[in-house]
C-alpha positions in Angstrom: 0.0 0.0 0.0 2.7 2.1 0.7 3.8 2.3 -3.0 0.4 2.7 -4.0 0.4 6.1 -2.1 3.4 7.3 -2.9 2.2 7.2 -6.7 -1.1 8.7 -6.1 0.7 11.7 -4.2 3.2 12.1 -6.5 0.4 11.8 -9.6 -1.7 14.6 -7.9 1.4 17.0 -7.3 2.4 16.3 -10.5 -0.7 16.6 -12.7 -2.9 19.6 -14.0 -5.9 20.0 -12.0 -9.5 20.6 -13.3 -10.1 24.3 -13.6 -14.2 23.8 -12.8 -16.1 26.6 -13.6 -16.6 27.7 -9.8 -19.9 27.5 -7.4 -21.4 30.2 -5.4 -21.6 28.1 -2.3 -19.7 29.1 0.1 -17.6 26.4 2.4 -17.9 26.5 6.0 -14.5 26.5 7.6 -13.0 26.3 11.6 -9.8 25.4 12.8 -10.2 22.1 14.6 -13.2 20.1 12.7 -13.6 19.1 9.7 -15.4 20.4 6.7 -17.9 17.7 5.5 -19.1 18.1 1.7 -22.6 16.5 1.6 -25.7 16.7 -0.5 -27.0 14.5 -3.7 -25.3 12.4 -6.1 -23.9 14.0 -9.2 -24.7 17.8 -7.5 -20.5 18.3 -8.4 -19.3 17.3 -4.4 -16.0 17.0 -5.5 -15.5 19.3 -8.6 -16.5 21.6 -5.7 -13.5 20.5 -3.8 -11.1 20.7 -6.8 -12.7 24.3 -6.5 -11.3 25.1 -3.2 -7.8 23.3 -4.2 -7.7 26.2 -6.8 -8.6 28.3 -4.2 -6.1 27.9 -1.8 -3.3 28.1 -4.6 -4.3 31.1 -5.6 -3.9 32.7 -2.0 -0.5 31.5 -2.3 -0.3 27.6 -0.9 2.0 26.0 -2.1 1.0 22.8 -3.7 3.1 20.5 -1.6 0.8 21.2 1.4 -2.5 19.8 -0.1 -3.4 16.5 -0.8 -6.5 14.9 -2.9 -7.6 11.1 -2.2 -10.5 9.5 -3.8 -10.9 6.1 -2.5 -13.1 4.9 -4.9 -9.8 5.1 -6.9 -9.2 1.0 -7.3 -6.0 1.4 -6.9 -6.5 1.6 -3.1 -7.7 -1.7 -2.4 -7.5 -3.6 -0.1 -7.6 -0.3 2.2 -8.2 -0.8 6.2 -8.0 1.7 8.9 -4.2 0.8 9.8 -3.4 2.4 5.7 -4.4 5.4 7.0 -1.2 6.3 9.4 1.1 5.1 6.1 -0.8 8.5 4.2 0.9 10.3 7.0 4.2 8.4 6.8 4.4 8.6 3.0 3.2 12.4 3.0 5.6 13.4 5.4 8.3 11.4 4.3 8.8 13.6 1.4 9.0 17.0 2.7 9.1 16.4 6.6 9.3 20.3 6.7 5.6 20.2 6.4 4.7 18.7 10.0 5.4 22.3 11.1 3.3 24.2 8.5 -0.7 24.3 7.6 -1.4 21.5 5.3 -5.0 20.8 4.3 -6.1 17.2 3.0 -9.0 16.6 0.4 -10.7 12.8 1.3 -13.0 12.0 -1.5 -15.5 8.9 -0.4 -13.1 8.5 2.6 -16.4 6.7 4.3 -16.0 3.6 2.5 -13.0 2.4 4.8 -14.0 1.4 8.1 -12.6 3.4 10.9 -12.3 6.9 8.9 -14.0 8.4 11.3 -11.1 7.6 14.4 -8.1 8.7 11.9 -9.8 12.2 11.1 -10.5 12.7 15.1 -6.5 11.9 15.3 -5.4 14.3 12.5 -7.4 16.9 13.6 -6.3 17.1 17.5 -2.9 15.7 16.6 -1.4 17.4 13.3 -1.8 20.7 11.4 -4.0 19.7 8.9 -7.2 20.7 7.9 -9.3 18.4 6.6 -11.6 18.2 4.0 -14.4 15.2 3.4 -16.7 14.4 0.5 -19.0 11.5 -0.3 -22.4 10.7 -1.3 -25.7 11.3 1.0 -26.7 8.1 1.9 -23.7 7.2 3.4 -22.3 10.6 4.9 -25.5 12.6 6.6 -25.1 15.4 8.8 -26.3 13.3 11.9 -24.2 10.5 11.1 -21.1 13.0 10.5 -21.7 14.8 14.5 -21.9 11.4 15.9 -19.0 9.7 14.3 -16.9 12.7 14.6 -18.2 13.9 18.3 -19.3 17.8 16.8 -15.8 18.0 15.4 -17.4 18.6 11.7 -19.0 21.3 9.9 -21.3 20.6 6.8 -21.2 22.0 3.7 -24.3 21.7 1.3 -24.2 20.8 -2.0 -27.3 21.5 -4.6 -27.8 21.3 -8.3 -27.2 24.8 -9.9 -28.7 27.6 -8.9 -30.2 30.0 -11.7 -26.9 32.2 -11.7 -24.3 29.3 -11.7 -26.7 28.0 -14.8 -26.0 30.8 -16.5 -22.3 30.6 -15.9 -22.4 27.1 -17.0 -23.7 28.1 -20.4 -21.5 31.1 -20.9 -24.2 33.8 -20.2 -22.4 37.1 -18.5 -24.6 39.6 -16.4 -23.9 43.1 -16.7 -22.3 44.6 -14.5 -23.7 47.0 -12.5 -26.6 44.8 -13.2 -29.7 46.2 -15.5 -32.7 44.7 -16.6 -32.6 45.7 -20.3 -35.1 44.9 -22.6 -31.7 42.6 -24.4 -31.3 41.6 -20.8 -34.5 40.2 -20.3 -34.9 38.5 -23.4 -32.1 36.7 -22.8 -33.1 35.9 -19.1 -36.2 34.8 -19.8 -35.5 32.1 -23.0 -32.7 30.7 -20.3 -35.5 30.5 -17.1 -37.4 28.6 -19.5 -34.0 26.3 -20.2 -33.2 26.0 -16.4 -37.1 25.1 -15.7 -37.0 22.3 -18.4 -33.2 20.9 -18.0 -32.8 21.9 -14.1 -29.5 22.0 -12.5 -27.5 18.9 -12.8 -23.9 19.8 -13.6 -23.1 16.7 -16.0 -26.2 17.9 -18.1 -26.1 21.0 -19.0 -23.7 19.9 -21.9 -26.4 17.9 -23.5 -28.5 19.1 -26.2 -30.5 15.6 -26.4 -33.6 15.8 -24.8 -34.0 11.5 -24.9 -30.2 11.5 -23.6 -30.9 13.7 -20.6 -34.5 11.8 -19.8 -32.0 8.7 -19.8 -29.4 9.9 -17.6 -32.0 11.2 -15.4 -33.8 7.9 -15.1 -30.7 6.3 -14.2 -30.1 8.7 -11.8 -33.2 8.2 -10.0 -33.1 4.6 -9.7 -29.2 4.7 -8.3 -30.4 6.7 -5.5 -33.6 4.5 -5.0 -31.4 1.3 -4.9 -27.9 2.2 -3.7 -29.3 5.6 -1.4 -32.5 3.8 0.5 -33.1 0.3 -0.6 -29.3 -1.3 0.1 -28.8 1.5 2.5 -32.3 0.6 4.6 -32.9 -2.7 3.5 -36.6 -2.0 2.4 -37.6 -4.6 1.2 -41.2 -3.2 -0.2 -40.0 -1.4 -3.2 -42.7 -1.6 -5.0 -44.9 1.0 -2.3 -41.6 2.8 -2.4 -41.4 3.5 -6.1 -45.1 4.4 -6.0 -44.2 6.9 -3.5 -41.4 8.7 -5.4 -43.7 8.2 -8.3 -46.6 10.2 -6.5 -43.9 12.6 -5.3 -42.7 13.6 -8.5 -45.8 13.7 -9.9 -47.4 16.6 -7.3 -44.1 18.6 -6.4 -45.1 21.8 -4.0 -48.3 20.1 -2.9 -49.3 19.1 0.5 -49.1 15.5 1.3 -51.0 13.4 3.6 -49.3 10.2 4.6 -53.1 8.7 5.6 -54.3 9.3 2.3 -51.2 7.9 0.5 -52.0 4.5 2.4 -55.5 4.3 1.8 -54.7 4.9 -2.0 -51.9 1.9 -1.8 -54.5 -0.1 -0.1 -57.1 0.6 -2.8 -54.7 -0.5 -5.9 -53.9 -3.6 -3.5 -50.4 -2.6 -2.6 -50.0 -3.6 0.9 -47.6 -1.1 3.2 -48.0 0.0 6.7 -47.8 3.9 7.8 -45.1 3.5 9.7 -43.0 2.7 6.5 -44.0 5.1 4.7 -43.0 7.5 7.1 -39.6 5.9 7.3 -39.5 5.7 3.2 -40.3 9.5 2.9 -37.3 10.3 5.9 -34.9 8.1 3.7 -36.2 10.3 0.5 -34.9 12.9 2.6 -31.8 11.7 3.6 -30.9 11.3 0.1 -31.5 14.6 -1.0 -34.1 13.8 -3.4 -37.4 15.6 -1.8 -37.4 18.1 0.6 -39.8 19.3 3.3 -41.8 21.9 4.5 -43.8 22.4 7.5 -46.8 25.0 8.6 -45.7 27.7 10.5 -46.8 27.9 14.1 -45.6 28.6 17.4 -47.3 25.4 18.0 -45.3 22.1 17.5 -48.6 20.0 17.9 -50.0 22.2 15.0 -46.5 21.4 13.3 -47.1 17.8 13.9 -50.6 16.9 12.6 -50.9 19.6 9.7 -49.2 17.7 6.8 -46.1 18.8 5.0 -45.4 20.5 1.5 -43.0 18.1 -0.5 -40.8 19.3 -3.1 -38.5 17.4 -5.3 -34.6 18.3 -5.4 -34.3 19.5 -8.9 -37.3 21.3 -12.1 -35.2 18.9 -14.3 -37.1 15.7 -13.2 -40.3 17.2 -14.1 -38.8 18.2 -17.2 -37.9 14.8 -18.3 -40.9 13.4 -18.0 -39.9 10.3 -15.6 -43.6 9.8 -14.7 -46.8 10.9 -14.8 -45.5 14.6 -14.4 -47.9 17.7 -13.2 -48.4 19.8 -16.1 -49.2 22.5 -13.6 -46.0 25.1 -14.6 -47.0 27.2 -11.4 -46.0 23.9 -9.1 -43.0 23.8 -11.0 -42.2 27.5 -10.2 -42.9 26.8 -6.5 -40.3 24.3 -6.7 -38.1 26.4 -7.9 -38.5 29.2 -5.7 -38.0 26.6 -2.8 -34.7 25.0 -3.8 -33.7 28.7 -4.3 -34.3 29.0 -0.8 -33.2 26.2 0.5 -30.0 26.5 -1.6 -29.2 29.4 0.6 -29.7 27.7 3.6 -32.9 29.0 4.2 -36.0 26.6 5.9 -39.0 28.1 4.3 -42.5 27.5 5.7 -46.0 27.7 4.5 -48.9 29.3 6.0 -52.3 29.1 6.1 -54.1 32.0 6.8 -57.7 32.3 8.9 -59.6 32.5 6.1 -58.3 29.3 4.7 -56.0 30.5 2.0 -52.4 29.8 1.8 -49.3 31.5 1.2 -46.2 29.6 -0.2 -43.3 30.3 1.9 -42.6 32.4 4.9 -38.7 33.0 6.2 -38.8 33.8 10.1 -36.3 35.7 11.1 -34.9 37.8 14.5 -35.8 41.1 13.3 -39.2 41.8 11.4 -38.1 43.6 8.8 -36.0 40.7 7.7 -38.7 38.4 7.9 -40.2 37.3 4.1 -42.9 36.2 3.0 -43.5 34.9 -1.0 -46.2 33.5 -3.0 -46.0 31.9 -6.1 -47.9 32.5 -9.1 -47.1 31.4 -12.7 -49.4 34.9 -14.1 -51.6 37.1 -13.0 -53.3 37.5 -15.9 -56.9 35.7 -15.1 -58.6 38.0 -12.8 -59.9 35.2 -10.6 -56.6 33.8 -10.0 -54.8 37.2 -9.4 -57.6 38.1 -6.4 -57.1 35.0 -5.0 -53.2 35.3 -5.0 -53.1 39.0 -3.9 -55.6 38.3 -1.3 -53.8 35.8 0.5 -50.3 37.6 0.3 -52.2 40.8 1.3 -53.8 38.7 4.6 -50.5 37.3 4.8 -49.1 40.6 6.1 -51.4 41.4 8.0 -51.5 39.0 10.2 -48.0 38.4 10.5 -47.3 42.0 11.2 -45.3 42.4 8.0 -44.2 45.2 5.8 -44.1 43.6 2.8 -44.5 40.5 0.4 -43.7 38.9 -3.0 -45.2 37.5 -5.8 -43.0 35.3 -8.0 -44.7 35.2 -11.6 -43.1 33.5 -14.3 -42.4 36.7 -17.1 -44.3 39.8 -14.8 -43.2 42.9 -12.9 -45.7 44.7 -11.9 -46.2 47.2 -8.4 -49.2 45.8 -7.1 -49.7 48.5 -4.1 -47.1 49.9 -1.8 -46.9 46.4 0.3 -46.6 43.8 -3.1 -44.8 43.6 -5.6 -45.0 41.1 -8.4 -41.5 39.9 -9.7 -40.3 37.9 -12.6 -38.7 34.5 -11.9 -35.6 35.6 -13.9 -35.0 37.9 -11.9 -35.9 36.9 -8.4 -33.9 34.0 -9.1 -30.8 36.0 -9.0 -31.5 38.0 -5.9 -29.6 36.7 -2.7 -32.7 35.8 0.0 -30.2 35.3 2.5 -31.7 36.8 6.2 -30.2 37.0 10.2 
């Protein structure tokens, strides 16, 4: 093993190294834990990495005091837990001048080997070396990652592409101070439409093919239902749990009622208990495939038995067609506004006001005026539909005590009163939501 490292090393001082066109995320760093690179498979984990590698050379580290490892290189195995002091022996054997300096090591799928957990512990107290981890959700979640390393980790989150690093990915510049042209929005708006139907997977947005992306996608899919819940979980009812994602992916930004889920498997004969669909949706979770929201209430009874708002990771499934897809664009908005938020960090909530109508998202924050609230409307332009938004938004504020709210339309800007405006998803998309 000790050769094998000492070529690896030498291979990744040696060698060019990916210049990837860079993320907006930013990493979370503290001396003494570990920064932990999670989110969903193919979201560009460790093209993000390769990003802060190009990072840290460009402050001026020299490249001697890095180090990359992927251990699903094959060239590692058989790997145990006692290879891991030889990385040390073999790194520092070469320049032993580097014990006394900061080095920072990059461990790509390092949760593969058994015992990880207690060598990163030991670097981390022991050495000057920051360390850097990166692997795929289902076997590297945040909980998992503060047990195993006793709340000496920070995560990172990794999603598809936002609406601005889409644009960088297909060689779109912004002007700078920014303007809102009518060249601009032209532009803006054919790429939304892109970014709705193609979403945000890296690898993708090279392909033109529609068939080739609807293949990659479907592959996608079933590696995180097989390898990300069922070998993970050992469920062992997969045929409930691909009518589940299929239901999913079929109502994104809807409420859904795990009751009324089981009584429709029940009526097409598919036998499940509630319990495991509970536990199914969780592990949907896990993997970074759906995501969550809950009504907001002081009360965490209220929380409890008022179902939750499901939304699916990434507009390009719907896109693809995978299954019986909504055809309802405004949904697929919605879902776009959330992973927008949630991108950012944000845990966005849904309200429903006293008079039974319901407002998409509300961001609770310290101070009121950085409190949001946001509906989601794909137009205004039937006079029914725009009462109904504007009414809700408008009762919205009020009862929250608010200043102000937004309405995210698909191609409209409009001043709706002094307390709402309506806002084009182009152009919303590229605002930073972020709040104390």
């Amino acid at each position: 093993m000790r050769e094998i490292l000492e070529e690896l090393i030498d291979d990744f001082q040696e060698r060019d190294l990916p210049r990837p066109i860079p993320r907006d995320q930013q990493p979370i760093e503290l001396r003494g834990k570990a920064t932990v690179v999670v989110g969903m498979r193919r979201v560009g984990k460790t093209w993000f990495c390769y990003q802060q590698i190009q990072r840290l050379l460009e402050e001026g580290v020299p490249k001697e005091q890095l180090l990359y490892l992927n251990f699903e290189d094959e060239r590692l195995l058989p790997f145990g837990a006692k290879d891991f002091q030889t990385i040390l022996d073999v790194y520092f054997s070469r320049l032993p001048a580097l014990k006394d300096v900061q080095c920072h090591f990059f461990l790509d799928e390092v949760q593969r080997i058994d015992g990880w957990e207690m060598f990163v512990r030991r670097v981390l107290d022991n050495e000057r070396i920051s360390v850097w981890i990166t692997g795929f959700s289902s076997r590297l979640l945040s909980r998992e990652i503060a047990t195993s390393l006793r709340g000496r980790s920070l995560p990172t989150e990794i999603f598809p592409l936002s609406f601005a690093e889409f644009l960088r990915f297909q060689g779109v510049e912004l002007p700078s101070p920014r303007r809102f042209g009518t060249r601009t929005r032209a532009i803006l708006q054919n790429m939304a439409q892109r970014y709705l139907d193609r979403g945000g997977f890296p690898e993708l947005q090279s392909v033109e093919s529609d068939e080739i992306r609807r293949q990659v996608l479907r592959n996608h899919l079933d590696v995180v239902l097989l390898r990300d819940v069922v070998e993970r979980y050992s469920v062992t009812n997969v045929a409930a749990l691909r009518r589940l994602i299929r239901h999913i992916m079929s109502a994104p930004a809807t409420r859904f009622s795990v009751n009324k889920f089981y009584n429709s498997l029940r009526s097409q004969g598919i036998s499940c208990t509630k319990d495991n669909l509970y536990q199914y949706l969780d592990h949907l979770v896990d993997a970074y495939l759906v995501h969550q929201a809950s009504i907001h209430s002081r009360s965490e009874k209220v929380r409890q038995v008022n179902p939750r708002k499901i939304y699916t990771c990434d507009s390009g499934y719907a896109g693809a067609g995978l299954t019986a897809m909504t055809m309802d664009r405004g949904a697929i908005l919605e879902n776009m506004v959330y992973t927008h938020l949630r991108r950012q960090g944000l845990r966005p909530e849904y309200v429903m006001m006293k008079n039974g109508l319901e407002v998409d998202f509300f961001l609770p924050a310290r101070r009121v005026a950085d409190r949001l609230l946001i509906q989601v409307c794909w137009t205004l332009e039937n006079e029914a539909t725009r009462r109904r938004e504007v009414t809700a938004i408008r009762e919205g504020i009020r009862e929250l005590r608010l200043k102000a709210g937004t309405i995210v339309t698909w191609n409209e800007h409009e001043r709706i009163d002094d307390k709402i405006e309506a806002v084009p998803a182009y152009r919303w998309l590229l605002e930073d939501q972020s709040i104390d």
